[in-house]
Each structure stands twice: as structure tokens, then as C-alpha cells.
C-alpha positions as CSV (number, residue, x, y, z in Angstrom):
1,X,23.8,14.9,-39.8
2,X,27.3,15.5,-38.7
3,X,28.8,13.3,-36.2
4,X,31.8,15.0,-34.0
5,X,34.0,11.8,-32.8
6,X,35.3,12.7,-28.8
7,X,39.3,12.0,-28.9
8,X,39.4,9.8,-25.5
9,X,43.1,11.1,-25.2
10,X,41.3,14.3,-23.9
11,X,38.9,12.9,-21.6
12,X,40.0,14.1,-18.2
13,X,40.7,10.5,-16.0
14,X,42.4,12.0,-13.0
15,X,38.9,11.2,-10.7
16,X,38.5,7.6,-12.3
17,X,39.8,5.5,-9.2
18,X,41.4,6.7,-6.1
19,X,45.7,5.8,-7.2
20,X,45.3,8.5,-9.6
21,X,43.9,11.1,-7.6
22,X,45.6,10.6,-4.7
23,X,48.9,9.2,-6.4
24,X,49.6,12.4,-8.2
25,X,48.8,14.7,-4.6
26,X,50.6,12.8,-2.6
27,X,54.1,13.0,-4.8
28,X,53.7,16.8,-5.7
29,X,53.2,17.2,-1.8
30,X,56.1,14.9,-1.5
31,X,58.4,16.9,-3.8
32,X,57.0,20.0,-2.3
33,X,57.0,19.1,1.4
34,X,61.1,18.2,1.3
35,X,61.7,21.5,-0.9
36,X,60.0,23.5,2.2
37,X,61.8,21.5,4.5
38,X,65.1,22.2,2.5
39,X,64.2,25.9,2.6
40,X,63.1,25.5,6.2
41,X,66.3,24.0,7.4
42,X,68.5,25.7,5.8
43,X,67.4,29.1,6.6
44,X,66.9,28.1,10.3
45,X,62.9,28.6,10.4
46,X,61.6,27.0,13.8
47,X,57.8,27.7,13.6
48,X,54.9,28.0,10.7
49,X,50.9,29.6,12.2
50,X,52.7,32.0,13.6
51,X,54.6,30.4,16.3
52,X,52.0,27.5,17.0
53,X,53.6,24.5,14.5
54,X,56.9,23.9,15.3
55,X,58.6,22.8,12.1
56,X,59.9,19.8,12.9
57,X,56.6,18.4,13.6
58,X,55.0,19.6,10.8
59,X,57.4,18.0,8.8
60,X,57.2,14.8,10.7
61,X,53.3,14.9,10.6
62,X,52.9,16.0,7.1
63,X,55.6,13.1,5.9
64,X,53.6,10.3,7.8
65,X,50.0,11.6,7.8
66,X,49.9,14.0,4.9
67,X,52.0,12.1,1.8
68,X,52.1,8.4,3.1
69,X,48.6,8.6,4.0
70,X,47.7,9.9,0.4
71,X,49.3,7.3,-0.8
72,X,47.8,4.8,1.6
73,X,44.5,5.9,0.7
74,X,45.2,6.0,-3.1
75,X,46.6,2.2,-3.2
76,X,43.3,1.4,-0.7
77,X,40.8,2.8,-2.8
78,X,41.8,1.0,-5.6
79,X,42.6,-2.2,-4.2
80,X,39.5,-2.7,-2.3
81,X,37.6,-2.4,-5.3
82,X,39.4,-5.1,-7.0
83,X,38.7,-7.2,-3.6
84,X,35.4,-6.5,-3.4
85,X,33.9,-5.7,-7.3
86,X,32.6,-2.8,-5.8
87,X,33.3,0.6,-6.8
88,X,35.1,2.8,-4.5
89,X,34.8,7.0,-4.1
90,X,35.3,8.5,-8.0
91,X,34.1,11.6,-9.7
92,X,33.3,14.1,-7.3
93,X,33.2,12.1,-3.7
94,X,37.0,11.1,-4.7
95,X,37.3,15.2,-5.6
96,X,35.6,16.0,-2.0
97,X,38.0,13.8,-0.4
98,X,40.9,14.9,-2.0
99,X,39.5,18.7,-1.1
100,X,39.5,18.0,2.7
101,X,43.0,16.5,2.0
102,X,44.2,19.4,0.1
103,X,42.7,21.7,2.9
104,X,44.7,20.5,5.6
105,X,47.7,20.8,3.6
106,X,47.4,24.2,2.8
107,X,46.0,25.5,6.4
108,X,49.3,25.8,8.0
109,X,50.9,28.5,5.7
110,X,47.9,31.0,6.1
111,X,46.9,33.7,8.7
112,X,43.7,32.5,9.4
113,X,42.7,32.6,12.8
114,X,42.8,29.1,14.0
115,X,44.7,27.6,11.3
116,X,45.6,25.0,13.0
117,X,42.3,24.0,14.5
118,X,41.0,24.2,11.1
119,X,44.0,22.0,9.7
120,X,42.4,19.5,12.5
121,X,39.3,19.5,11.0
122,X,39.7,18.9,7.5
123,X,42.5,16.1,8.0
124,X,40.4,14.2,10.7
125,X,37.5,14.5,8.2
126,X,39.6,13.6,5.5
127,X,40.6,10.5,7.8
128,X,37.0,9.4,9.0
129,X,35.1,10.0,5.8
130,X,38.1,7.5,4.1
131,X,37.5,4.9,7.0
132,X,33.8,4.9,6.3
133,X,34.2,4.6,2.5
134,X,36.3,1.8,3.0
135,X,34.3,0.4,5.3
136,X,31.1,0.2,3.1
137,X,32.2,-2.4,0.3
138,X,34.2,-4.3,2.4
139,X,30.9,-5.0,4.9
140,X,28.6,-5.4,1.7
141,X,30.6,-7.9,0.1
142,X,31.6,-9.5,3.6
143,X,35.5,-9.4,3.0
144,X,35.8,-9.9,6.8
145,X,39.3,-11.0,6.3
146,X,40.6,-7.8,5.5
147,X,39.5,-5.7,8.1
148,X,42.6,-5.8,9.6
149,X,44.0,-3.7,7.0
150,X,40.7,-1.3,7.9
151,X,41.9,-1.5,11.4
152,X,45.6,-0.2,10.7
153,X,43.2,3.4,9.0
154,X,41.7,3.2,12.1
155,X,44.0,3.6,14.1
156,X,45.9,6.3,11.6
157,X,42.8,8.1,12.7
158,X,43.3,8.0,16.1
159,X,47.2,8.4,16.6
160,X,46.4,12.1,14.2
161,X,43.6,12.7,16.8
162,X,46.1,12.5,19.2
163,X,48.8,14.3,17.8
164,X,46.4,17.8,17.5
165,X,44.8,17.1,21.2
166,X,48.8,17.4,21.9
167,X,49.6,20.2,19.1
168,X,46.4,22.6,19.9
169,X,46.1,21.9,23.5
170,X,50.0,21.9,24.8
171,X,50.6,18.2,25.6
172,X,54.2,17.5,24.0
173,X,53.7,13.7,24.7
174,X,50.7,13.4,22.7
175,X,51.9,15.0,19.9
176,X,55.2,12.2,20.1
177,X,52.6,9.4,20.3
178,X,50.9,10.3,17.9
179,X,53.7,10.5,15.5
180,X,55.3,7.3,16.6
181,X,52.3,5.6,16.0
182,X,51.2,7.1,12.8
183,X,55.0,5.8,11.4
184,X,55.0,2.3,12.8
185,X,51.4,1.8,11.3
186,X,52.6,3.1,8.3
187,X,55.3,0.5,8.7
188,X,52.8,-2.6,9.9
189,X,50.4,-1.3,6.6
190,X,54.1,-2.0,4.3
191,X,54.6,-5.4,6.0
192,X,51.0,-6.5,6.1
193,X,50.8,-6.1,2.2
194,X,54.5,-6.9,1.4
195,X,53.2,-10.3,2.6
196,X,50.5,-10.8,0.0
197,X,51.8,-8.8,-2.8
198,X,55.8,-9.8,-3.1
199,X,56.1,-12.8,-3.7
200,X,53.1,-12.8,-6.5
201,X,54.6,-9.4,-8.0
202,X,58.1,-11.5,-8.0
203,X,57.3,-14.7,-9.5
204,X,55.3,-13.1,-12.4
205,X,57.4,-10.3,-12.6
206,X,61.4,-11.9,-13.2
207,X,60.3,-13.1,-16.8
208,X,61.1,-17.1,-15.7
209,X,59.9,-19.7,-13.7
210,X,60.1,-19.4,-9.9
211,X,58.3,-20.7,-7.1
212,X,59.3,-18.5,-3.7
213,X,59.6,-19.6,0.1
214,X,56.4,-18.3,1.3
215,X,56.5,-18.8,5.5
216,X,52.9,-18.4,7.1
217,X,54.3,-18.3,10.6
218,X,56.8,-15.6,9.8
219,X,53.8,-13.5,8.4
220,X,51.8,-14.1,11.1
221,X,54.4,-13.8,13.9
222,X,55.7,-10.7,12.0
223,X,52.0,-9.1,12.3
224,X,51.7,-9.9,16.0
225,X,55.0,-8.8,17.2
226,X,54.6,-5.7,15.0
227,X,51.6,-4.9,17.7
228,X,53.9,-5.2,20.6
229,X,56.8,-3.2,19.0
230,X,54.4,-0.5,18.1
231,X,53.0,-0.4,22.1
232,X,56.4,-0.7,23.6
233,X,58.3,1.7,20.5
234,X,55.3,4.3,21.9
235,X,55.7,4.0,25.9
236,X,59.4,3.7,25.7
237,X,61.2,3.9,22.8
238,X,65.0,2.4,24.1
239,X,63.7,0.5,26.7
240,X,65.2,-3.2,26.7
241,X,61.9,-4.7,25.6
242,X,61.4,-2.4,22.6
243,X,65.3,-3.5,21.1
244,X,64.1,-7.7,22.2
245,X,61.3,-7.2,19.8
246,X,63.0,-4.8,17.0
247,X,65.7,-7.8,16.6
248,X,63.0,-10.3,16.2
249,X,60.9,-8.4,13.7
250,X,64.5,-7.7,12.3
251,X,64.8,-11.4,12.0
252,X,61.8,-12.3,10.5
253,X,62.6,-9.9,7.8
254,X,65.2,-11.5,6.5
255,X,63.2,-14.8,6.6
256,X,61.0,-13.0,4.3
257,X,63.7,-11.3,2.0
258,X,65.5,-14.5,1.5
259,X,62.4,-16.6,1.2
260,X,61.4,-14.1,-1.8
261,X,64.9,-13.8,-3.3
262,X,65.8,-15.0,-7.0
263,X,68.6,-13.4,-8.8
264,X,66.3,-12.1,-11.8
265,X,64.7,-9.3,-8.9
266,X,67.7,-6.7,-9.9
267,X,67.1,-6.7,-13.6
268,X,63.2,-5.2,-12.2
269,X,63.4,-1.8,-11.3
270,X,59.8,-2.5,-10.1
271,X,61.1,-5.6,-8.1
272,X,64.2,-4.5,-6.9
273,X,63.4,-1.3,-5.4
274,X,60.7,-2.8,-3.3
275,X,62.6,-5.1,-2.1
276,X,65.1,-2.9,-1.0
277,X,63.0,-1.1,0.9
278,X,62.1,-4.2,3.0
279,X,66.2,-4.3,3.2
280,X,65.6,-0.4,4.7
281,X,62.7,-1.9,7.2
282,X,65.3,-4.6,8.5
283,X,67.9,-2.0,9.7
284,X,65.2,0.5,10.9
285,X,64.5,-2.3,13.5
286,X,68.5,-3.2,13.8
287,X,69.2,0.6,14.6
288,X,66.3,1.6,17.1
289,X,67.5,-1.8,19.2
290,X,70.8,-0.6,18.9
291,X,69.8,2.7,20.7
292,X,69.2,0.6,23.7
293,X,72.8,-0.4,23.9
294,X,75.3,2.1,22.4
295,X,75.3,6.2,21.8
296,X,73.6,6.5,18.0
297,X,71.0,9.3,16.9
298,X,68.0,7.6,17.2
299,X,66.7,10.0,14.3
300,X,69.1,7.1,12.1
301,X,66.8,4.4,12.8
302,X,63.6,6.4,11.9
303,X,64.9,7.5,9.0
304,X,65.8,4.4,8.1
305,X,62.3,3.5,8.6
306,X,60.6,6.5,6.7
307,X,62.8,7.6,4.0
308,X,64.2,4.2,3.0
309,X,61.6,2.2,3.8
310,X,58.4,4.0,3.3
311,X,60.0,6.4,0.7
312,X,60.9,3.5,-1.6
313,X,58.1,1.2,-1.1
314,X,55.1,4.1,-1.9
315,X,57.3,5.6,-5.1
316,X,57.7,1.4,-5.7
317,X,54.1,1.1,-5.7
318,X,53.3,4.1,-7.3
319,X,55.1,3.6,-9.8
320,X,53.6,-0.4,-10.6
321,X,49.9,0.6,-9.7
322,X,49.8,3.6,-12.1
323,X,51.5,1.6,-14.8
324,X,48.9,-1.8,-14.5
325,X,46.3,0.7,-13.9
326,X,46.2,2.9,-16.9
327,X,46.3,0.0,-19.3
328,X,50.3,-0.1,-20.0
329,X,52.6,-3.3,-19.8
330,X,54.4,-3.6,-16.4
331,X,57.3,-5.5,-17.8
332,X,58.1,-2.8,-19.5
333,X,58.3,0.6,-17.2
334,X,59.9,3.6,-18.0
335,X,63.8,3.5,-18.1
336,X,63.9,6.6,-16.1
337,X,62.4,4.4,-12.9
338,X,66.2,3.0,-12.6
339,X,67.8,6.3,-11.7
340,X,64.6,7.3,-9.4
341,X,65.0,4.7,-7.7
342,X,68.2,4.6,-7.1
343,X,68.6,8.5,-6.7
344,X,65.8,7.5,-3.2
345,X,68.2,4.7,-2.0
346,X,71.1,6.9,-2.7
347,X,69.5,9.4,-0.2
348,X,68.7,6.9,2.2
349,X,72.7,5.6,2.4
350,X,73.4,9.3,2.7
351,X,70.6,10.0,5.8
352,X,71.2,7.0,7.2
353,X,74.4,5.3,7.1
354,X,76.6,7.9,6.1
355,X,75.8,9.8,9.1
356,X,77.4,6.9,11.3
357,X,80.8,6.8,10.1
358,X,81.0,10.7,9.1
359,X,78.8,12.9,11.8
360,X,80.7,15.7,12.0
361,X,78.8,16.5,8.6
362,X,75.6,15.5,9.5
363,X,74.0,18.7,8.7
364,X,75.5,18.1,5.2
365,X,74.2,15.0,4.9
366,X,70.9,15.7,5.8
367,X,70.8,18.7,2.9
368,X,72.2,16.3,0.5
369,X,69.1,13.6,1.2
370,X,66.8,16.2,0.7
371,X,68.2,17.2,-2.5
372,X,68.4,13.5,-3.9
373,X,64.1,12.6,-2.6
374,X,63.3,15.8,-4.8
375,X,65.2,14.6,-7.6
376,X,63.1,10.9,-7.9
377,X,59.8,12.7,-7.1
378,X,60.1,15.2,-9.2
379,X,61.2,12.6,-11.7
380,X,58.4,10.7,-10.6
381,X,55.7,13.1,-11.7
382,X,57.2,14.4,-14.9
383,X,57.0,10.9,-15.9
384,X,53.4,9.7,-14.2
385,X,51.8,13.0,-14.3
386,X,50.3,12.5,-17.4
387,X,49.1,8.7,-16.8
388,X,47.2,10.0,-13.8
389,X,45.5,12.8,-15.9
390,X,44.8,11.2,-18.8
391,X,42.8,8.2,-19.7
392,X,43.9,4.3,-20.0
393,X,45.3,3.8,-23.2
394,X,43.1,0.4,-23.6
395,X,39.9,2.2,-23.5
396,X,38.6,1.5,-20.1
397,X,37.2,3.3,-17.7
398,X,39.5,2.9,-14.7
């Protein structure tokens, strides 16, 4: 009797846990979405469904509730099974999920009749069926305590039910509270698990002994004013209230980033560029207050927001979840995360601050940013691609 050994190196993985699935999606998207946008700019192109999508809300939608919702989902999936010991979506209910995804992706560049309606359809079912998996283990293994990270998907849900009801049905206001609110939960998500995850990923992660500052009432001041800001950011976005509270949340972010500081963070690609981005989520809140008080594109403070601060945090994460997650040594990434990184916080200086003290070029500066995101995310998945695809390397299943 022959027996035919299976090489595990061949075993396709990519449906294992959520990360990989929905890692590896959300940053081809990523590199894709910014190339179209690129292209889109450029060339002038105001509308995609044949008139009905503007494009500057597609790209805003697809930025906040197409990639950082991917990756949302793919860190979620994964984490709450570590929380829980219960296994979350795999094999094909993972591949179903990322299907509905996929769908809605796509739905906007066809001439299907009702595109757009359709585009509705699979991303809201793409968002619901995700709250109810989530849902599941964290009820059966009564984890009430982290239903407030649910809540924050919850609400995703309901800010992208908004922003069709505005997009389909003609209600411009909707379609702005929708977005606002899918970015700032986006934002409250980042804080929320900054505040369990830094200063653990820090302390083990410099290579020497280091106990951090760890405040409890900045963290939970910082989640309760981040409710406020969100309601007053959506009613009025440069009324006096909305720049009282930005300057306190900016406050107690640097609470936070010098509580968690030790020297040894910028010898960590994996430590420094997240805690950058918390640098990025500081001067979003500095820059929308300032709009309250002096001329400046509020499109600076958002940006601030999304591409420094979400940008780096979710290629940040990416990039330390894939690596503990397919079996491979964390204190030792790839070299080439150094110039990804820094190619994203390069772009951010160049969308964000440069545009301050140079605006006659804005236009310029805008192309450049684009140019330098593709770079690290197409950097990113040349070097990830084939961790997500393939199996651990210690043998696991995971």
C-alpha cells in the first residue's frame, strides 16, 4: 500500500479565520479603490451608475464602510474567538460573507438596473449577517463586557442604512450623516481597542522591561466624550460645542500617548506606526476644532482622521495580526514594513499638513497622497498575500 504524504504548504488557508479573508480584501480594495480614485480625479469623472453615485461619495463610503469595515470585521472575527474559545464564521459562511462583501463592491461599476439598490442590499446583509455572527459567541459565552465593541457594528449598520435611504431616495443630509458617523465610529472602534491593546503590544513588544502609565479615567472619559463628539460632529460639524469637545478628546490623547511612550517604540515598526497613528487621531480633533475659529479646509481635519489615523492603524494591525496569526515571530517582521509605513505617514504629511502651508498646490498634493497609500498597500500585499493564502507555518489550523 502506497501512502501519498499532503504537502501542508499547499493546503489552501485563506477561509481559516476571518483576518485572513478579510485582511487580504480589504487591502487589494484599498490599493484598488485609491488607484480608481487617482484615475477618477485626475480625469475629472463626477458620477459612477450612470449618473446616480456621485464620486466623491463613493469614495468616501467605500474608504469608511467598504475597506475599514473589512478590516474591522477581519480583526473582529478573529478576536472574538480568542475572547470567547468559540469559533467564529470559517470555510464557506466566512466565503458567503466575504461574497455579499465582494458584491457590493463590485455593483457600482455595472449597468444593472438598480445597481445601486442592489449595492444596498448586499452591503447591509453583509453588515447584519456580521452583527449576528458576532453576536452569537459573545451571548453563549456571556462576554457581556464587550458588547460595547458589538454596539460600535451596530451602529456601522445603521449610519450605512442611512447613507443609501439618502443616496437612493435624494436626501443629501442623510447621506452626510451617514458618512460622518460611519468615520467617527471607525474612529471610537481605533480608540476603544488602542486602550486594551497598546500598552500590552508595547511593553512586550520593545525587547526590555517597561511598565506603561495606564489611566482608567482617561479611557473611560475618552469613550464617553467620543459619544458626544460623534452626536455634535453629526448635527453640526463647526459649531462651538463640537471644537470644546475635539480639544478635550485631543487632550486626552496625549495623556494616552505619553502614558504609553518608552524610547524603544521607534526601533518597532509594529509599535511605532501605531502609535503614530494615535499622533494622526490627536490633530484630527486639533484641526476640526480649529474650523470653528479660523478659515481651514475642513477636508484637512478628516483626512487627518482617515488616512493618517485609520490608514496607519488598520495597515498597523494588519500587518501584526497576520504575522502572530500564521505562526511567525512578531519581533521579527518583514524589513519592508519600515518603508510601508512610512511611505502612509509620508502621505498623510503631504494630505494633511502640507496643504496648510502650500495650498495653491493642493490639487498636487492630493495626487501625490494617492500615489504614496498605493505604494504601502501594494507593498502590503506583495508581502502578506501569501501568509493569508497559505497555511501557518507551525502546523495549526488557524
Amino acid at each position: 500500500m502506497v501512502t501519498i504524504e499532503t504537502n501542508k504548504d499547499y493546503r489552501f488557508s485563506l477561509l481559516h479565520l476571518g483576518f485572513r479573508l478579510f485582511f487580504l480584501l480589504g487591502a487589494v480594495f484599498s490599493a484598488f479603490a485609491i488607484s480608481a480614485w487617482f484615475w477618477f480625479y485626475y480625469h475629472g469623472t463626477q458620477f459612477l451608475d450612470n449618473g446616480n453615485f456621485p464620486i466623491i461619495l463613493w469614495h468616501a463610503h467605500e474608504m469608511i464602510f467598504g475597506y475599514s469595515m473589512a478590516v474591522a470585521v477581519g480583526f473582529l472575527l478573529t478576536a472574538v474567538k480568542n475572547w470567547t474559545g468559540h469559533q467564529t464564521l470559517r470555510g464557506y459562511g466566512l466565503l458567503l460573507l466575504g461574497l455579499f462583501w465582494l458584491m457590493a463592491r463590485i455593483m457600482p461599476f455595472t449597468d444593472f438596473p438598480g445597481a445601486l439598490m442592489i449595492m444596498a442590499l448586499f452591503d447591509l446583509l453583509f453588515d447584519a449577517t456580521v452583527c449576528i455572527a458576532l453576536l452569537y459567541p459573545l451571548v453563549r459565552s456571556k462576554q457581556w463586557k464587550q458588547l460595547g465593541i458589538w454596539s460600535i457594528l451596530l451602529l456601522m449598520t445603521t449610519g450605512n442604512t442611512l447613507f443609501y435611504i439618502g443616496l437612493i431616495w435624494k436626501h443629501p443630509e442623510l447621506t452626510q450623516i451617514g458618512l460622518f458617523f460611519g468615520l467617527y465610529l471607525i474612529i471610537a472602534l481605533i480608540m476603544l481597542m488602542g486602550q486594551r491593546v497598546m500598552p500590552f503590544f508595547i511593553e512586550r513588544g520593545v525587547g526590555y522591561p517597561v511598565v506603561l502609565m495606564v489611566r482608567p479615567w482617561v479611557n473611560v472619559s475618552s469613550v464617553i466624550l467620543m459619544m458626544f463628539f460623534i452626536v455634535a460632529v453629526v448635527w453640526d460639524p463647526i459649531s462651538l460645542i463640537t471644537a470644546l469637545v475635539a480639544i478635550a478628546l485631543a487632550f486626552l490623547q496625549v495623556l494616552q500617548m505619553i502614558g504609553w511612550y518608552t524610547p524603544g517604540i521607534w526601533r518597532k515598526p509594529l509599535l511605532w506606526s501605531l502609535y503614530l497613528a494615535y499622533g494622526w487621531i490627536f490633530i484630527g480633533f486639533i484641526l476640526t476644532a480649529l474650523v470653528h475659529w479660523i478659515p481651514i479646509n475642513p477636508m484637512l481635519g478628516i483626512h487627518a482622521f482617515a488616512y493618517g489615523g485609520v490608514g496607519m492603524m488598520t495597515i498597523g494591525m494588519m500587518a501584526r495580526v497576520s504575522l502572530g496569526h500564521t505562526g511567525r515571530n512578531i519581533f521579527t517582521p518583514p524589513q519592508a514594513l519600515n518603508w510601508m509605513f512610512f511611505s502612509l505617514f509620508l502621505g498623510a504629511i503631504v494630505r494633511v499638513i502640507i496643504p496648510i502651508i502650500l495650498p495653491m498646490q493642493y490639487r498636487m498634493w492630493i495626487e501625490v497622497s494617492q500615489g504614496l497609500w498605493i505604494i504601502a498597500f501594494v507593498g502590503f500585499i506583495i508581502v502578506y498575500a501569501p501568509m493569508l493564502i497559505k497555511p501557518r507555518i507551525d502546523g495549526r489550523y488557524g
